[in-house]
N, C-alpha and C positions, 0 to 999 in steps of 0.2 A: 484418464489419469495415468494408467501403463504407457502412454504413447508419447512423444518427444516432438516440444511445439516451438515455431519460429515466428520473428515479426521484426520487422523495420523497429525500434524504436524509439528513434527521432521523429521530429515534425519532416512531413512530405515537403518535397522542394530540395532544390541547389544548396548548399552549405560546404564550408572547411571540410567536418567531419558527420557522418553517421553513423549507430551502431545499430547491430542486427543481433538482438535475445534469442539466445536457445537454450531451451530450459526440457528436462527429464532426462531419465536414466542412463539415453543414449546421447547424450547431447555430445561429450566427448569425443566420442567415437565416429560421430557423423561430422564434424569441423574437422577432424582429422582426416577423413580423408579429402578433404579438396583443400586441406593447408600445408603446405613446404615451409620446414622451419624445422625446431624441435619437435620431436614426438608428444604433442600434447597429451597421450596413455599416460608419460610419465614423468611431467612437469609435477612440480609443488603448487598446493591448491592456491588461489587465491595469488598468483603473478601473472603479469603481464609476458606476452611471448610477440617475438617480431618474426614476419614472414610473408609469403604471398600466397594466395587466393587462386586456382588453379583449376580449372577444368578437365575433363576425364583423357582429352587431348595433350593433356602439359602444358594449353595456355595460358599466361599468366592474365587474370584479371583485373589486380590491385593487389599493393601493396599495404599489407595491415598491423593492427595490434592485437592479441587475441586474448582477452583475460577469461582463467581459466578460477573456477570457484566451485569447489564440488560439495556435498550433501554434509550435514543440513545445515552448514552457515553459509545459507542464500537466500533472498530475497522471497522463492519459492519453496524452501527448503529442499531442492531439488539440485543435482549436478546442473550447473549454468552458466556458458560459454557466452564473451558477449566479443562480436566482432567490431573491431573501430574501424570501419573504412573511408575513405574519401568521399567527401558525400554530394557527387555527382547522379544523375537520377537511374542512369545505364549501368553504371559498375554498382551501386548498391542492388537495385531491382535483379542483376545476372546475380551476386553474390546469395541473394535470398530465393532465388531459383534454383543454384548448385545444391541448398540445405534441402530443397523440398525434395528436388531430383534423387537423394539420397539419404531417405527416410525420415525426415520431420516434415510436420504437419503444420499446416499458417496456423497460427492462433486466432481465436474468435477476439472480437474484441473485449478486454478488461479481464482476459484468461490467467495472464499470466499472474494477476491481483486475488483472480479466482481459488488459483491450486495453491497459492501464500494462505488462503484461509482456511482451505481442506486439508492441507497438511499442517496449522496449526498454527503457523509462523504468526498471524495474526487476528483478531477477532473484528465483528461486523464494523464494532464501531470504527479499528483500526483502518479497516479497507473502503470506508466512506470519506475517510483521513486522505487517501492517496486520491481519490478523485478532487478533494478541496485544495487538496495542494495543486494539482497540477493549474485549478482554474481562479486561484487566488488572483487578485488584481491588488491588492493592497498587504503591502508593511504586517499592518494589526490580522489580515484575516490568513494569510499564512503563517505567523508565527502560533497562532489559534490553532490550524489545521496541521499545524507541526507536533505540538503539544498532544493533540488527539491521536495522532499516528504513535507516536513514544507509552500510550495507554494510561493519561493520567484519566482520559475517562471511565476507562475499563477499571482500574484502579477502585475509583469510587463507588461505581456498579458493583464490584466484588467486596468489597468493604461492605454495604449497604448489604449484598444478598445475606454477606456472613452472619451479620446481627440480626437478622430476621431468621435466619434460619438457626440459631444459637435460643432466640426467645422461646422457639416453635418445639425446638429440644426440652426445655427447660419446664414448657408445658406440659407434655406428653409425658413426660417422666414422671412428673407429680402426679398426675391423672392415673398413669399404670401402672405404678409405684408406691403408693401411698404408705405401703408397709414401712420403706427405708428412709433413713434419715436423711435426705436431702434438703437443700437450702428450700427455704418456703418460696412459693413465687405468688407475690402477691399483684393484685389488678394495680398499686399505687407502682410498682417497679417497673411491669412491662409497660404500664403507659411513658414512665420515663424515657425508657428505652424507645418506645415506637416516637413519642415528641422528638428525638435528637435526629432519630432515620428521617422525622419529616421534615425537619431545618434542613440537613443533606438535600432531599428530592427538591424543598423548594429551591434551592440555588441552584438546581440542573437546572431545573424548569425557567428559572429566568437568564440563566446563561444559554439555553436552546434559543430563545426569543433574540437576544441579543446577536448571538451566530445567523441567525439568521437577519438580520437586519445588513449585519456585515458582509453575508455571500448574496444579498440579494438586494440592498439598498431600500431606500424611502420611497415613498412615490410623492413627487411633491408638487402642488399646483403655484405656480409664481404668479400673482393677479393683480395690477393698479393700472391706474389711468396712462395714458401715453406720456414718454418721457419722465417714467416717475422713477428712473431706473432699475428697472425691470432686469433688464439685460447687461446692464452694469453688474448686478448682482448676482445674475448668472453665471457672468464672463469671471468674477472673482471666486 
């Protein structure tokens, strides 16, 4: 977590554009030296900067955009530099060789989703969110996994712990308290309370079923005699 990690991250291959994530303390500091431009030290967090990409010889490599975005409104909650370059397979692969050549480390993979949740930016649920979005195929199942990454499930989770842990208060205190005037807590009120927490769970419980139908489909057997459009049905 002290150490300053890089990675390609677009899809491998030819394209327009690619960009190259640098994320920790030092992130700055090490784009800055193999970039000619503005002194990225002392740009405003969170713009865009134009310049080139330069090797310890003064060659230029590519021509970039360099946005800079420092602690902790990031992604990682971390200082995080993200380079745009031409996204040819030679100038990006030398571009993410200069960052290693001069103290960033490749990221493992799903790292960079990693140190968002160890530093707090997000919660499990959130960062099972970023892997659904990336492999969404469907309309309905990334607007789903969009929703889960913004924390309406966390949301609920934390609602739900609160009232469980508010009944469990509420119990304790009449049990080790018995002297002082507290609200009585009777078996007819917490059961109230524990019925509404289980309406809650049951609607995760069949919105999990459901999500998962959507990230992973039906299995479904098509069967009739020949010609019986079979394959019509399929093709539709």
């Amino acid at each position: 977590m002290n150490d300053t990690i890089c990675a390609i991250a677009t899809s491998q291959g030819v394209g327009a554009i690619a960009i190259i994530r640098v994320s920790g303390e030092e992130a700055v500091d090490i784009v800055a030296k193999i970039f000619k431009g503005k002194d990225l030290r002392t740009v405003d967090s969170h713009t865009i900067n134009y310049g080139k990409i330069i090797d310890k010889s003064g060659n230029i490599i590519d021509e970039v955009l360099v946005s800079v975005m420092l602690a902790p409104r990031t992604f990682t909650a971390e200082n995080t530099v993200e380079i745009n370059t031409h996204g040819g397979i030679a100038s990006t692969n030398k571009v993410l060789e200069l960052l290693l050549t001069n103290g960033a480390r490749l990221a493992e993979p799903g790292e960079f989703t990693k140190r968002a949740f160890l530093n707090g930016r997000i919660d499990l649920t959130q960062a099972e969110a970023v892997i659904d979005i990336i492999n969404a195929k469907t309309d309905k199942e990334a607007k789903i996994s969009l929703e889960q990454l913004e924390g309406n499930l966390s949301e609920k989770i934390t609602k739900i712990r609160k009232i469980v842990i508010s009944v469990m208060a509420d119990i304790e205190a009449t049990i080790d308290y018995p002297e002082y005037d507290l609200e009585e807590v009777t078996n007819a009120k917490i059961l109230k309370v524990l019925d509404e927490v289980d309406i809650i769970l049951d609607s995760l419980e069949k919105s999990f079923y459901n999500g998962k139908i959507l990230r992973e489909g039906i299995s479904t057997a098509i069967i009739g005699r020949p010609n019986a459009g079979k394959s019509s049905l399929l093709n539709l």
